[in-house]
C-alpha positions in Angstrom: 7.5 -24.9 75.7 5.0 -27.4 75.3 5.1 -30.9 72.9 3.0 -29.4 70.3 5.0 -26.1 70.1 8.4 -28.0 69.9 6.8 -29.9 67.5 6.3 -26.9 65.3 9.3 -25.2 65.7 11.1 -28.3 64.8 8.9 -28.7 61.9 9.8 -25.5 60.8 13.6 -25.6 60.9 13.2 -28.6 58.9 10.9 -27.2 56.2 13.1 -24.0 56.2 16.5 -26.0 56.1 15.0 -27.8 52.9 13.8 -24.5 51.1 17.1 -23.0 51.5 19.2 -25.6 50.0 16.3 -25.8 47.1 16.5 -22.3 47.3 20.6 -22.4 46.9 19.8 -25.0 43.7 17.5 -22.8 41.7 18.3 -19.2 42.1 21.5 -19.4 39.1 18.6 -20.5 37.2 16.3 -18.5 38.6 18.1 -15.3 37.9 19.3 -16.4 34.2 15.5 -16.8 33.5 13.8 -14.3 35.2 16.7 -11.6 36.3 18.7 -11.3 39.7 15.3 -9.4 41.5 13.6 -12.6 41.4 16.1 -14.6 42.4 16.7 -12.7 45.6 13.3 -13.0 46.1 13.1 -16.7 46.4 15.1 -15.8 49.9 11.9 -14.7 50.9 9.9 -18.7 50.6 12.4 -20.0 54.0 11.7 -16.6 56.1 8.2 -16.8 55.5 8.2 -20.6 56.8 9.4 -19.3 59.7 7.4 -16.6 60.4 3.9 -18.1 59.4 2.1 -19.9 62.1 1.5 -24.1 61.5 -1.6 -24.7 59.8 -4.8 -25.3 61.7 -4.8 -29.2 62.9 -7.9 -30.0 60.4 -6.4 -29.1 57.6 -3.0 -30.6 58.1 -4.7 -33.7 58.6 -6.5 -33.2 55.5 -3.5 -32.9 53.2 -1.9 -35.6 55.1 -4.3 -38.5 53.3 -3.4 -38.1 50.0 0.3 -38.5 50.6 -0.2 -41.6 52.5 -2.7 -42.8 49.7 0.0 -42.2 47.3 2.5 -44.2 49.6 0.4 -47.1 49.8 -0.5 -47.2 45.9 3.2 -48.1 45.2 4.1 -51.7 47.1 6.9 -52.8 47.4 8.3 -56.0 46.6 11.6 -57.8 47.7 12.8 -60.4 45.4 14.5 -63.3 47.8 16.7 -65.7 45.4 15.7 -69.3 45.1 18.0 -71.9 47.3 18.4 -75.2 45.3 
């Protein structure tokens, strides 16, 4: 297995592991809003992370910029008390 492909699957575990537990969060009000169908539905959103291949390198990059635009418009500032 290559970098890049260990990379992904990585990636993907990680992305997956994070759907399920939003998954496991919002399905009681998933299911009170829309009915129990739906909510088993949302299972679907982690298998499909799994089972899709990575996006093409362009666009990854491309969504990449605005995320680290949106990091950098928010500085961050320590506050050192004053020694007399």
């Amino acid at each position: 297995m290559s970098g890049a492909q260990l990379g992904w699957v990585v990636e993907a575990m990680i992305a997956s592991t994070l759907l399920m537990v939003l998954v496991l969060l919002a399905r009681r009000h998933v299911r009170q809003a829309f009915g129990p169908q739906v909510a088993y539905a949302l299972w679907a959103l982690p298998l499909l992370r799994l089972i899709l291949p990575p996006l093409p390198r362009g666009l990854s990059e491309q969504a990449t910029p605005p995320l680290a635009a949106a990091s950098e418009r928010f500085a961050t500032y320590v506050v050192l008390p004053m020694t007399a």
